[in-house]
KEVO-849382 format. One record per residue (C-alpha): y, x, z. Coordinates in pm, whole numbers, plus 50000, padded with zeros to 5 digits. Example, Ala and Ser with C-alpha at 12.3 -4.5 7.8 and 13.67 -1.06 7.14 Angstrom:
BEGIN
{Y: 49550&X: 51230&Z: 50780}
{Y: 49894&X: 51367&Z: 50714}
// end
This chain:
BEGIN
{Y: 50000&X: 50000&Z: 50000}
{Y: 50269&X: 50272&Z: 49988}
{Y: 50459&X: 50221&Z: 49695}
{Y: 50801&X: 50383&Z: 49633}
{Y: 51042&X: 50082&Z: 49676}
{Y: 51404&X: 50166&Z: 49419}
{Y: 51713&X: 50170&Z: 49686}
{Y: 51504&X: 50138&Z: 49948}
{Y: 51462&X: 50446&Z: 50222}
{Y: 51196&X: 50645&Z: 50299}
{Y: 51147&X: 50529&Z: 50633}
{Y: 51216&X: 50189&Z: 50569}
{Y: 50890&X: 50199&Z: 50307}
{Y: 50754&X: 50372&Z: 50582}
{Y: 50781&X: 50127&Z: 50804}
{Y: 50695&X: 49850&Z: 50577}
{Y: 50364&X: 50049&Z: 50535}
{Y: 50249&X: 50049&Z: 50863}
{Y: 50331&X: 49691&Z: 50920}
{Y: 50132&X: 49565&Z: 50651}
{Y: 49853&X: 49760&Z: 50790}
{Y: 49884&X: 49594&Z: 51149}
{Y: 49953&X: 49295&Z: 50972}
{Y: 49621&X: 49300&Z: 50749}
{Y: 49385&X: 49445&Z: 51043}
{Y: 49543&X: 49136&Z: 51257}
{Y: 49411&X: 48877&Z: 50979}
{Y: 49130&X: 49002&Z: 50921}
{Y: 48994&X: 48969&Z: 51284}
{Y: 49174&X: 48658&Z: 51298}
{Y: 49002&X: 48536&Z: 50986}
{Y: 48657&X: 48683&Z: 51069}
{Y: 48461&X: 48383&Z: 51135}
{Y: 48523&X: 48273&Z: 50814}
{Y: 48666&X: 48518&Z: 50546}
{Y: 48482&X: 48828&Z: 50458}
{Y: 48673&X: 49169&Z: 50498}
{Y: 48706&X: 49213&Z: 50077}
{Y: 48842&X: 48846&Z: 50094}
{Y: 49168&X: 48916&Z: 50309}
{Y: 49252&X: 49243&Z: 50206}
{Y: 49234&X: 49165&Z: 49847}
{Y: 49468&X: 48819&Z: 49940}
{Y: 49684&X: 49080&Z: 50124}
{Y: 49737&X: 49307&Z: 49813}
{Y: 49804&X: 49064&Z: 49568}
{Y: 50049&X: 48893&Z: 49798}
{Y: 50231&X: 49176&Z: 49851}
{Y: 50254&X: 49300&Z: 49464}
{Y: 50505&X: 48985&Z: 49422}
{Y: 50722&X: 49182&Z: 49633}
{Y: 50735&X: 49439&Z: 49386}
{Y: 51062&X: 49618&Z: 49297}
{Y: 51253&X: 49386&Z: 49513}
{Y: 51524&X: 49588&Z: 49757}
{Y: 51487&X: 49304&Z: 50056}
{Y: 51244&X: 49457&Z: 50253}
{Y: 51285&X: 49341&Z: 50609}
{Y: 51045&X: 48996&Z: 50607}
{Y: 50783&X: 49105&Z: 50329}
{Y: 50518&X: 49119&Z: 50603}
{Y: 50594&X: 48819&Z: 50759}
{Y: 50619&X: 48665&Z: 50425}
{Y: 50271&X: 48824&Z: 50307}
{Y: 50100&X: 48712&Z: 50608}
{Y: 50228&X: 48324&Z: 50532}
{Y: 50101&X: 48357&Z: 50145}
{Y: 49766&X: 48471&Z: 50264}
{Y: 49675&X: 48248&Z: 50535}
{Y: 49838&X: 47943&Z: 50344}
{Y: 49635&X: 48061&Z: 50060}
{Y: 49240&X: 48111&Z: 50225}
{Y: 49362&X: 47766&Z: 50401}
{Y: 49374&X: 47600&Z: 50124}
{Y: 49045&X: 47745&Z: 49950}
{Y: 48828&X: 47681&Z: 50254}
{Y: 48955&X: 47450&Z: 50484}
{Y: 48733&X: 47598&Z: 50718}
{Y: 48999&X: 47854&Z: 50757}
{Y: 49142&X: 47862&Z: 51111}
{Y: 49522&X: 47903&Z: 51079}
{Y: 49679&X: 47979&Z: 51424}
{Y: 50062&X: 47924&Z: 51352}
{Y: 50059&X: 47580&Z: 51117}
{Y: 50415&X: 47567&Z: 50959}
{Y: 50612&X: 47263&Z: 51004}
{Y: 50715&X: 47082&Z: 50706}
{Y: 50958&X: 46836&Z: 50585}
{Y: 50820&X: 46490&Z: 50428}
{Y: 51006&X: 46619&Z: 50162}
{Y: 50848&X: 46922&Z: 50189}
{Y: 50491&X: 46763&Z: 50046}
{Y: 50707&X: 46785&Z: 49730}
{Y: 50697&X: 47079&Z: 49559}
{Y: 50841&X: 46980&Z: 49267}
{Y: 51220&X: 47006&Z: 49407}
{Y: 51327&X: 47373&Z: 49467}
{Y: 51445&X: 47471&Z: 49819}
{Y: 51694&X: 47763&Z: 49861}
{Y: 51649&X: 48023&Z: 50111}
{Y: 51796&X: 48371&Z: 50108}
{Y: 51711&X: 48707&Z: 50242}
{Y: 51867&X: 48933&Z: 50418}
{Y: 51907&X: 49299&Z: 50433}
{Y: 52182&X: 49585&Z: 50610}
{Y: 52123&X: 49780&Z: 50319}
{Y: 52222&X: 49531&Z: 50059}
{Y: 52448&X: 49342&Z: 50324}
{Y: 52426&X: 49058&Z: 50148}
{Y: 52604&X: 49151&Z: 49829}
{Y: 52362&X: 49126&Z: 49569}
{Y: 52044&X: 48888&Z: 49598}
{Y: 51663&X: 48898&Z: 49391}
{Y: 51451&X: 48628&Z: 49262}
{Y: 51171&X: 48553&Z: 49514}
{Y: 50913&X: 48254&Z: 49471}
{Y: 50656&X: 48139&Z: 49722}
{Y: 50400&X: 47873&Z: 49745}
{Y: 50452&X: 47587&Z: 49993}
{Y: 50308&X: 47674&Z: 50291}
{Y: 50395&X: 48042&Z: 50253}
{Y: 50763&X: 48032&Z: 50389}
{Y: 50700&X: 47949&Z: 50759}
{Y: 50903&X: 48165&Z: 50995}
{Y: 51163&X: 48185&Z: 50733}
{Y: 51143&X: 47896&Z: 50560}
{Y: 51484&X: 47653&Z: 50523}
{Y: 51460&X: 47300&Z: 50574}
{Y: 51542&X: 47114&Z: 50231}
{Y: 51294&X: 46994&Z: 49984}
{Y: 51064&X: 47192&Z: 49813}
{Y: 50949&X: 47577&Z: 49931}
{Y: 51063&X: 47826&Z: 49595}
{Y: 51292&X: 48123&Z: 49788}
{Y: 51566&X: 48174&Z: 49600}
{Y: 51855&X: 48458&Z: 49595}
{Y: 52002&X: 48490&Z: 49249}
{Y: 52046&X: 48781&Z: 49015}
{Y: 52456&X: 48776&Z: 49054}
{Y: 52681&X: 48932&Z: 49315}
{Y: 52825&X: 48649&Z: 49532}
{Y: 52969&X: 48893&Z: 49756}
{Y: 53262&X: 48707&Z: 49772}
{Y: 53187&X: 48335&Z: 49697}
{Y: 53256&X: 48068&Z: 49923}
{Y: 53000&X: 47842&Z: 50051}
{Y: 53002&X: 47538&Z: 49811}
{Y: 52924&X: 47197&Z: 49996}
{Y: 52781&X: 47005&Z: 49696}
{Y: 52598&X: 46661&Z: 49802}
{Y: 52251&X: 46666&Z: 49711}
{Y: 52178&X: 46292&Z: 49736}
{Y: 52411&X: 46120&Z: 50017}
{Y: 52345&X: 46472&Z: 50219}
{Y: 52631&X: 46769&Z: 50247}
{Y: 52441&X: 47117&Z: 50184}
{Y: 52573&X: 47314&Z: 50490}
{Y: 52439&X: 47682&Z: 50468}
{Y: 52399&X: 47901&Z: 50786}
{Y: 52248&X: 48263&Z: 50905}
{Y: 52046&X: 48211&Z: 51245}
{Y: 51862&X: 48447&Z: 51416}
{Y: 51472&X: 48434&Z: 51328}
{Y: 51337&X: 48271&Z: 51686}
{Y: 51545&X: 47964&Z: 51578}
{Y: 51380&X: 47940&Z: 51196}
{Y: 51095&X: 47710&Z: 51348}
{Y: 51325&X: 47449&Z: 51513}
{Y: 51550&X: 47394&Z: 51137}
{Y: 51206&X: 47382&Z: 50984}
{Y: 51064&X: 47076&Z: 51252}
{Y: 51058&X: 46778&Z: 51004}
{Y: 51219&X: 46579&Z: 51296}
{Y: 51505&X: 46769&Z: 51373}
{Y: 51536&X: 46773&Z: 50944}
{Y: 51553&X: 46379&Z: 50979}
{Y: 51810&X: 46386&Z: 51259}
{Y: 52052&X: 46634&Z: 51069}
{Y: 52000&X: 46373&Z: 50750}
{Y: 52080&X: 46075&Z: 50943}
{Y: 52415&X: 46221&Z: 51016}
{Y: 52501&X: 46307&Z: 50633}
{Y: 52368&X: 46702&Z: 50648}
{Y: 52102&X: 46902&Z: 50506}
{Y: 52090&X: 47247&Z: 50676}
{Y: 51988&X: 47563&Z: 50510}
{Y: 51886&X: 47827&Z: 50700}
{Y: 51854&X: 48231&Z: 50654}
{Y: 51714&X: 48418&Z: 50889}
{Y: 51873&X: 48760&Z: 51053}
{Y: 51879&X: 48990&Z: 51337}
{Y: 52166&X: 48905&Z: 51593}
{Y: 52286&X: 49248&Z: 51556}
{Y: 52292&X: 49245&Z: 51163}
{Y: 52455&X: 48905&Z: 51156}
{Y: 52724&X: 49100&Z: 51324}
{Y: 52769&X: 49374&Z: 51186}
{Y: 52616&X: 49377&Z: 50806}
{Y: 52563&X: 48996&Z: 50646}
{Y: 52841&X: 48897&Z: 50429}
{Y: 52922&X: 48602&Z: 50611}
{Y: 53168&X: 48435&Z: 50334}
{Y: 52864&X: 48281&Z: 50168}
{Y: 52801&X: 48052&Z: 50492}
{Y: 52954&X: 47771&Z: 50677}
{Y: 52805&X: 47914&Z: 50998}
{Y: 52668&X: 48213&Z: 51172}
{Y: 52439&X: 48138&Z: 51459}
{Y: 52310&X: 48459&Z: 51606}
{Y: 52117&X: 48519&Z: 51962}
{Y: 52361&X: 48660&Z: 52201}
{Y: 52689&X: 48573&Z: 52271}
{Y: 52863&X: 48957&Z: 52231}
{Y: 52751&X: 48939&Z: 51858}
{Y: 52897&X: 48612&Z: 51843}
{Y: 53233&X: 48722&Z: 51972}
{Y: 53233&X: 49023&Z: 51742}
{Y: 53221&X: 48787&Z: 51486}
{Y: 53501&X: 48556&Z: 51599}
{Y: 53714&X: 48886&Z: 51653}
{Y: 53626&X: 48981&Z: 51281}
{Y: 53642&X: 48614&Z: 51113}
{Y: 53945&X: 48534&Z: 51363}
{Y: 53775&X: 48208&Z: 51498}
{Y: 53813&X: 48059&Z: 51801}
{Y: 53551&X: 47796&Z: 51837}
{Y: 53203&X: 47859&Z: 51891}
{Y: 52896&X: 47656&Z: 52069}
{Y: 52580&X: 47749&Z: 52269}
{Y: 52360&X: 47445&Z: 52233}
{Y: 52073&X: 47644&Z: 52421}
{Y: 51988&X: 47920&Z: 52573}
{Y: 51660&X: 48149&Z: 52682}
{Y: 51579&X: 48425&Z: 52941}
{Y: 51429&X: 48744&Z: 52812}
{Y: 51101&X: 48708&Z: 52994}
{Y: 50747&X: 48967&Z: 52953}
{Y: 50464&X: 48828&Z: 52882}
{Y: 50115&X: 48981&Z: 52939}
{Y: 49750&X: 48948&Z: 53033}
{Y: 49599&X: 48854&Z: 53363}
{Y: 49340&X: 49187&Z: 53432}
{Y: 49664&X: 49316&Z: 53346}
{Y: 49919&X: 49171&Z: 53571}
{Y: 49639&X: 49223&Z: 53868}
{Y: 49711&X: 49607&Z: 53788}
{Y: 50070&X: 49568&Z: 53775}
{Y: 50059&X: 49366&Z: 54097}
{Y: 49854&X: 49616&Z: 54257}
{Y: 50112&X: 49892&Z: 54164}
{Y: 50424&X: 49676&Z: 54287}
{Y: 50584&X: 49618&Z: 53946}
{Y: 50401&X: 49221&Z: 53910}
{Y: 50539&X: 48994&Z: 54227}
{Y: 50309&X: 48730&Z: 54225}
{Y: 50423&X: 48318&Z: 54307}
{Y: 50498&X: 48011&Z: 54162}
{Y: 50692&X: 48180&Z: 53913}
{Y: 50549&X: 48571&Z: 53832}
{Y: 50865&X: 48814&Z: 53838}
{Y: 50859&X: 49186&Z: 53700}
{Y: 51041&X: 49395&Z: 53907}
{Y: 51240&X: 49624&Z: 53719}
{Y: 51347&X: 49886&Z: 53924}
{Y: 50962&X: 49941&Z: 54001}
{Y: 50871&X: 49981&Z: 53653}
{Y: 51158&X: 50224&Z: 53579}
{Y: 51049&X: 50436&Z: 53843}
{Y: 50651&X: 50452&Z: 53686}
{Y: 50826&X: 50535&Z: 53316}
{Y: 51014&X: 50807&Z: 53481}
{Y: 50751&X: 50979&Z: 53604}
{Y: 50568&X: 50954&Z: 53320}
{Y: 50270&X: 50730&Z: 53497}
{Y: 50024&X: 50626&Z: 53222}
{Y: 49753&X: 50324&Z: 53246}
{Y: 49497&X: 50569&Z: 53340}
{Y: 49659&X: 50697&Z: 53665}
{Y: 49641&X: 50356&Z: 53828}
{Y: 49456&X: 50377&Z: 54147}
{Y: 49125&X: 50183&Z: 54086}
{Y: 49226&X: 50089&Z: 53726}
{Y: 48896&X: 49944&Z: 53556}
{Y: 48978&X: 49699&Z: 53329}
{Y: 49249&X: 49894&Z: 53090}
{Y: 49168&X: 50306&Z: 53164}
{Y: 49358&X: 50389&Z: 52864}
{Y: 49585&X: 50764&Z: 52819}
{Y: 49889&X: 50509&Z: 52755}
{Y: 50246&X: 50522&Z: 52920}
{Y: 50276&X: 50183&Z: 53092}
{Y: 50527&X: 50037&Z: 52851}
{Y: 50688&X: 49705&Z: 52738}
{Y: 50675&X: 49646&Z: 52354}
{Y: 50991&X: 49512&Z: 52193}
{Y: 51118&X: 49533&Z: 51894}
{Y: 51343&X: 49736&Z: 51717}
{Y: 51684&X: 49777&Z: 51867}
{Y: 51857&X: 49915&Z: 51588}
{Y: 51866&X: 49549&Z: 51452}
{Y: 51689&X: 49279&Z: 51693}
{Y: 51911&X: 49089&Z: 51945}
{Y: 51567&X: 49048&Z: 52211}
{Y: 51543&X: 49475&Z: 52232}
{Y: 51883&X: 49477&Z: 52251}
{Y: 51847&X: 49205&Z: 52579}
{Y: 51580&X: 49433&Z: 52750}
{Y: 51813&X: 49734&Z: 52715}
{Y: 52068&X: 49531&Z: 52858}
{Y: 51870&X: 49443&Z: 53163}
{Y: 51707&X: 49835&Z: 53205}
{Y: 52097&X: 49956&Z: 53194}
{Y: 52234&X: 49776&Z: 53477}
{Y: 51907&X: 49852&Z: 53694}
{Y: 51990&X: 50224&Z: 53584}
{Y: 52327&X: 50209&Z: 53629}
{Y: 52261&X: 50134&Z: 54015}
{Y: 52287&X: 49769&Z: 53984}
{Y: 52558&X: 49771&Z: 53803}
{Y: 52702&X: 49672&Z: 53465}
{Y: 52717&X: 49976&Z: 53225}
{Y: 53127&X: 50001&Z: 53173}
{Y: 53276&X: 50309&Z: 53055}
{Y: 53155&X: 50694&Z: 52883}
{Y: 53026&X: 50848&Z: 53206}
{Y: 52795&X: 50572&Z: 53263}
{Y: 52647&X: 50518&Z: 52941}
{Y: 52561&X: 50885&Z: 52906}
{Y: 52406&X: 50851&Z: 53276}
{Y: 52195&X: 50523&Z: 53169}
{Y: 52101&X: 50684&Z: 52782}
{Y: 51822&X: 50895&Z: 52869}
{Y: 51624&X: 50662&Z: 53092}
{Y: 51695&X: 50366&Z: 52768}
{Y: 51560&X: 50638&Z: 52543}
{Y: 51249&X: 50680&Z: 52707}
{Y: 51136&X: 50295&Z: 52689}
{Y: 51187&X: 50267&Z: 52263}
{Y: 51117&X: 50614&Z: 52173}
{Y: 50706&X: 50622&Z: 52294}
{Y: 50629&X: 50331&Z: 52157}
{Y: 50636&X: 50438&Z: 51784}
{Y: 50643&X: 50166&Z: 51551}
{Y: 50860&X: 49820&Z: 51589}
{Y: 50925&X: 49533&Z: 51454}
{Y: 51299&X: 49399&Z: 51331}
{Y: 51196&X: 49050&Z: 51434}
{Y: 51100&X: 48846&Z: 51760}
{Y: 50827&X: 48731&Z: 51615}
{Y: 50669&X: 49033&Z: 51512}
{Y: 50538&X: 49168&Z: 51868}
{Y: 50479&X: 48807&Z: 51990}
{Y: 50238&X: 48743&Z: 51712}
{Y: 50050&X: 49076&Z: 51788}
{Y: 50074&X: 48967&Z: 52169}
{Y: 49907&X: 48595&Z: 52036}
{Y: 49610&X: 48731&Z: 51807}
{Y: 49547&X: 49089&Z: 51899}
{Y: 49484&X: 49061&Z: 52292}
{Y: 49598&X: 49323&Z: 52491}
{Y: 49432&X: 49655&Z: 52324}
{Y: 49722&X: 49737&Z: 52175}
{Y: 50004&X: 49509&Z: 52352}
{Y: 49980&X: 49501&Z: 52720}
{Y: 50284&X: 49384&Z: 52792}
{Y: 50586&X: 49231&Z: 52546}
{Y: 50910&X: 49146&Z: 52593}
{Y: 50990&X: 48795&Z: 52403}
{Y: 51220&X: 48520&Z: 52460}
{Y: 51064&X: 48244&Z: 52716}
{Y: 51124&X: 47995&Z: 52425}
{Y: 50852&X: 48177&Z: 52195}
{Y: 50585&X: 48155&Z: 52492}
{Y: 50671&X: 47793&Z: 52608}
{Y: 50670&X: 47676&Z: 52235}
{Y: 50360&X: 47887&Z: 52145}
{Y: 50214&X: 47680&Z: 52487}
{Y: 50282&X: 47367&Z: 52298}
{Y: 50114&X: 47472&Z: 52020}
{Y: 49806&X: 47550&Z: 52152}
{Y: 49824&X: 47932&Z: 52137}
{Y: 49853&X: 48008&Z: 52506}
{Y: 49502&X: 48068&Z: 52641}
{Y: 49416&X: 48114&Z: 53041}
{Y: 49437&X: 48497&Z: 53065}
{Y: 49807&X: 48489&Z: 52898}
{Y: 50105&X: 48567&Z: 53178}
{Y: 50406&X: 48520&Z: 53177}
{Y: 50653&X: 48694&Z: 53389}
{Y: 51062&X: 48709&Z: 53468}
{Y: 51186&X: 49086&Z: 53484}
{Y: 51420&X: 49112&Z: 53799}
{Y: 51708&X: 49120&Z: 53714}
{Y: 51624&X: 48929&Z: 53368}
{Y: 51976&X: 48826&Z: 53083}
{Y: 52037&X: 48473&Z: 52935}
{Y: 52022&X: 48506&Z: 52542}
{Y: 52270&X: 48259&Z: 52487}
{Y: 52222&X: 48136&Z: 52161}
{Y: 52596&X: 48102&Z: 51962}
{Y: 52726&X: 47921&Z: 51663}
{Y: 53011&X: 48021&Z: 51506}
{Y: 53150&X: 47768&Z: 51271}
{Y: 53332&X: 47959&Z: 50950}
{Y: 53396&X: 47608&Z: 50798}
{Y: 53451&X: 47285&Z: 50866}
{Y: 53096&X: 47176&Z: 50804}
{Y: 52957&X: 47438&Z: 51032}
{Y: 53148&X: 47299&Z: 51309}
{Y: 52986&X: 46981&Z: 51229}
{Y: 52656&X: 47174&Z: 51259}
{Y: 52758&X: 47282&Z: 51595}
{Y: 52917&X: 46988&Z: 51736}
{Y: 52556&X: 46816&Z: 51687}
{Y: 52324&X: 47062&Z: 51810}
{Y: 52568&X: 47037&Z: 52136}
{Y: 52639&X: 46664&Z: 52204}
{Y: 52303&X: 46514&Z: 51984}
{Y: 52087&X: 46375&Z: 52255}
{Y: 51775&X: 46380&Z: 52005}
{Y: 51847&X: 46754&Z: 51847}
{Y: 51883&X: 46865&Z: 52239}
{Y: 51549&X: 46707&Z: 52319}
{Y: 51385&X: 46882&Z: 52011}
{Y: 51543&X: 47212&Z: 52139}
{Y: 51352&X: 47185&Z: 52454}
{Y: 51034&X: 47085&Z: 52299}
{Y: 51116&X: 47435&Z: 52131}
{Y: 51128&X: 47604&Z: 52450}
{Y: 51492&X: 47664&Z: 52441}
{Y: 51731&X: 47518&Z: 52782}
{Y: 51991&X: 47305&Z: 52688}
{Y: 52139&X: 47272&Z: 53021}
{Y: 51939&X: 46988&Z: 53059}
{Y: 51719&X: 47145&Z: 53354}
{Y: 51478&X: 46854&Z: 53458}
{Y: 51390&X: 46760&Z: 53010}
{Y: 51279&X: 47145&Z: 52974}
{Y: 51113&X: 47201&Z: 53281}
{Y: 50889&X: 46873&Z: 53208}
{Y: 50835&X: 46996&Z: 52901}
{Y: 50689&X: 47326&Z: 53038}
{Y: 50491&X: 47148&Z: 53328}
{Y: 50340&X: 46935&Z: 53039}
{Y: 50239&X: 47266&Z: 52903}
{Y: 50102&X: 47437&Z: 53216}
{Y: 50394&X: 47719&Z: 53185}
{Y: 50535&X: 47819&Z: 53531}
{Y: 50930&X: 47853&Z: 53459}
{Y: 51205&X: 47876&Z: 53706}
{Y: 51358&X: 47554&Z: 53749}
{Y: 51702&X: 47750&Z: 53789}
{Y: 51788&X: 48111&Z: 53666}
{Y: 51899&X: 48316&Z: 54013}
{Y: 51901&X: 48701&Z: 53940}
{Y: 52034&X: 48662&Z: 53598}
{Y: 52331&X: 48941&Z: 53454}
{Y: 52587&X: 48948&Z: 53200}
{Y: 52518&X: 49161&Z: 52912}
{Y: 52734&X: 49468&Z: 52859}
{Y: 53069&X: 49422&Z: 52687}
{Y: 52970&X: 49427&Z: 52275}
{Y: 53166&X: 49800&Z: 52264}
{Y: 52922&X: 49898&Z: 52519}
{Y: 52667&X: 49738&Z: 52385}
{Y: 52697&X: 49929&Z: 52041}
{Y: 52740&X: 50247&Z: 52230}
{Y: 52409&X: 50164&Z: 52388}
{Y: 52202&X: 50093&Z: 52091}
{Y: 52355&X: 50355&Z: 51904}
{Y: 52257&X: 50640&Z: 52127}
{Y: 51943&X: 50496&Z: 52176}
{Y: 51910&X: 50510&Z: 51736}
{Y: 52026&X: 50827&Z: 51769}
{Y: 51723&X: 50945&Z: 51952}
{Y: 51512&X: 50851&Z: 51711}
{Y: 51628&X: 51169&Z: 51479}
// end
């Protein structure tokens, strides 16, 4: 699968390479039962030739993976598929085209390749309109306003939203609630960090990223005052039970109710270097591993960027990272947690669905949002030996629109004030403020949550932020 990819770097093809591989030894124990070996990795191959030559690299995997299982589903319906995509009614149409664009830093959005997939294939990145072709066309619209035409008696309103929020645009219901009011969404997903900083955000009526300092870098840049946060999740780890009995046994895991991960703890046993191995009386995982937490990358993804957020101020004494001194004080110990893990993922979903299908051979522990476990609950994903804990101190990722027109402040006025599009949210995992609707649906799920949010900190100011992550990239060299 290496394949020299025109405008595309080294390290990025790199990178693409050995996610493909994870990706492809994922399915095919996944797919075991039913698919032989030759089966999936010849699916996988010619799914991921129609990627050929194109420059937006970032969701090929993702997008592979959907092609292949959609694909063997549809041979043999025998085919178990773990993650069923949610469709629109008008989705069972395939004649109609649906639009939905790609992003990439490298091409920030400037210039935009012809992509088609089949039906079930978009999934995690799929908009919610009719039909499932992805579209980007061959001509620079760096500079093109979003045009609002009707299609039908709906208004076309275009937005960029951070991938963990693809699912609830694609639910067919919250599609039916957006048409009743006059609007048909389309959706793009995007790191937090690159809707911030690289997406060219003239060609949308809204930006909707993950945390709320992108989201005021973005009303700084677009000079906008109004913005929303319809909902809101806790950057929670989630792990395995022979696993949290080790971690309780070495005082990171505090058992109760609710399972907390105490932070300090663990920065103390990635210090000095302890690996799974040197756990008194470890059994169950004797591995030569350093006891980390997987996230993805934080280069680009908002949830990494969360997790460094919460290991600064526990490294900073307690104490929000403000100012040079401290941020060269906090940078070596933030180093250490992304730099020996090796490969990440730019998306959410990327270490989640290793964390789902793998078991925990390769992902002990994972920071994700609490939304992706509670909605993975509802879907049937969660089995008995799956934990998950709240890191002590843990940050709310306050999910923020940003209306850049007039019909992306329609966009956010309704995911705010709709009482059926807030209920949806929850059933999504996500807190709308509404603390008795998403704790009922996470007792109906048998997920222990926190009813309220106690030792909970502000993120670092966005300048510190960026300091933060960029040191931390600059390790990496």
């Amino acid at each position: 699968m290496s394949r020299v990819i025109p405008g595309v770097a080294a390290d990025a093809v790199e990178r693409e390479k050995q996610a493909m591989r994870r990706m492809t030894e994922s399915l095919v124990e996944d797919l075991s039962d039913n698919v032989p070996v030759e089966q999936v990795t010849s699916a996988v191959g010619a799914a991921h030739t129609r990627f050929e030559g194109k420059p937006i690299r970032e969701f090929v995997p993702i997008l592979v993976e959907r092609i292949v299982r959609t694909e063997l589903a549809d041979s043999d319906p025998t085919v178990r598929v773990p993650a069923p995509v949610a469709r629109t009614a008008a989705a069972e149409q395939p004649a109609e085209p649906v639009v939905v664009e790609e992003t990439s830093a490298a091409s920030s959005m400037s210039r935009r390749k012809l992509v088609s997939l089949s039906v079930g294939a978009v999934g995690a990145v799929a908009v919610v309109t009719a039909g499932m072709t992805v579209f980007t066309s061959g001509t620079d619209s760096s500079t093109a306003a979003p045009v609002h035409e009707p299609v039908g008696a709906l208004t076309l309103v275009r937005g960029v939203v951070g991938s963990e929020k693809m699912s609830f645009f694609a639910d067919e219901r919250v599609v039916k609630v957006l048409a009743d009011n006059g609007i048909r969404v389309e959706a793009q997903p995007a790191g937090s960090r690159q809707i911030a900083t690289d997406v060219n955000l003239d060609n949308f009526d809204f930006a909707f990223p993950s945390s709320r300092p992108a989201a005021e870098r973005i009303q700084r840049l677009r000079n906008v005052t109004a913005k929303y946060t319809p909902f809101s999740s806790p950057i929670a780890i989630a792990t395995y039970r022979p696993i949290a009995d080790l971690l309780t046994a070495a005082g990171v895991i505090k058992p109760g109710p609710v399972a907390t991960f105490d932070m300090q703890r663990y920065l103390e046993l990635t210090a000095q270097g302890v690996q799974w191995d040197d756990l008194p009386g470890n059994t169950t995982y004797p591995v030569a591993k350093n006891i980390l937490v997987s996230t993805t990358d934080p280069r680009s993804s908002n949830s990494a960027a969360m997790y460094l957020s919460i290991a600064s101020y526990v490294a900073n004494d307690h104490t929000i990272v403000r100012g040079g001194t401290a941020e060269q004080h906090v940078l070596p110990t933030l180093s250490k947690l992304f730099l020996a893990q090796g490969y990440t993922d730019n998306s959410s979903e990327g270490p989640f669905t290793q964390y789902l299908t793998n078991g925990m051979g390769p992902t002990p522990m994972v920071c994700i949002y609490e939304a992706q476990f509670v909605e993975a609950a509802g879907q049937g994903r969660i089995t008995q030996d799956m934990v998950l804990t709240y890191p002590t101190p843990t940050v709310l990722s306050s999910h923020t629109l940003v209306p850049l027109t007039d019909t992306g402040d329609r966009i956010g006025k309704l995911l705010t004030e709709n009482a059926e599009l807030r209920r949806l949210a929850a059933e999504h995992g996500f807190r709308t403020g509404d603390n008795a609707q998403f704790t009922a649906v996470a007792a109906e799920r048998a997920v222990p949550v926190p009813a309220e949010l106690i030792d909970v900190v502000d993120v670092p100011a966005y300048e510190t932020l960026e300091n933060l992550l960029d040191g931390v990239a600059k390790s990496y060299n």
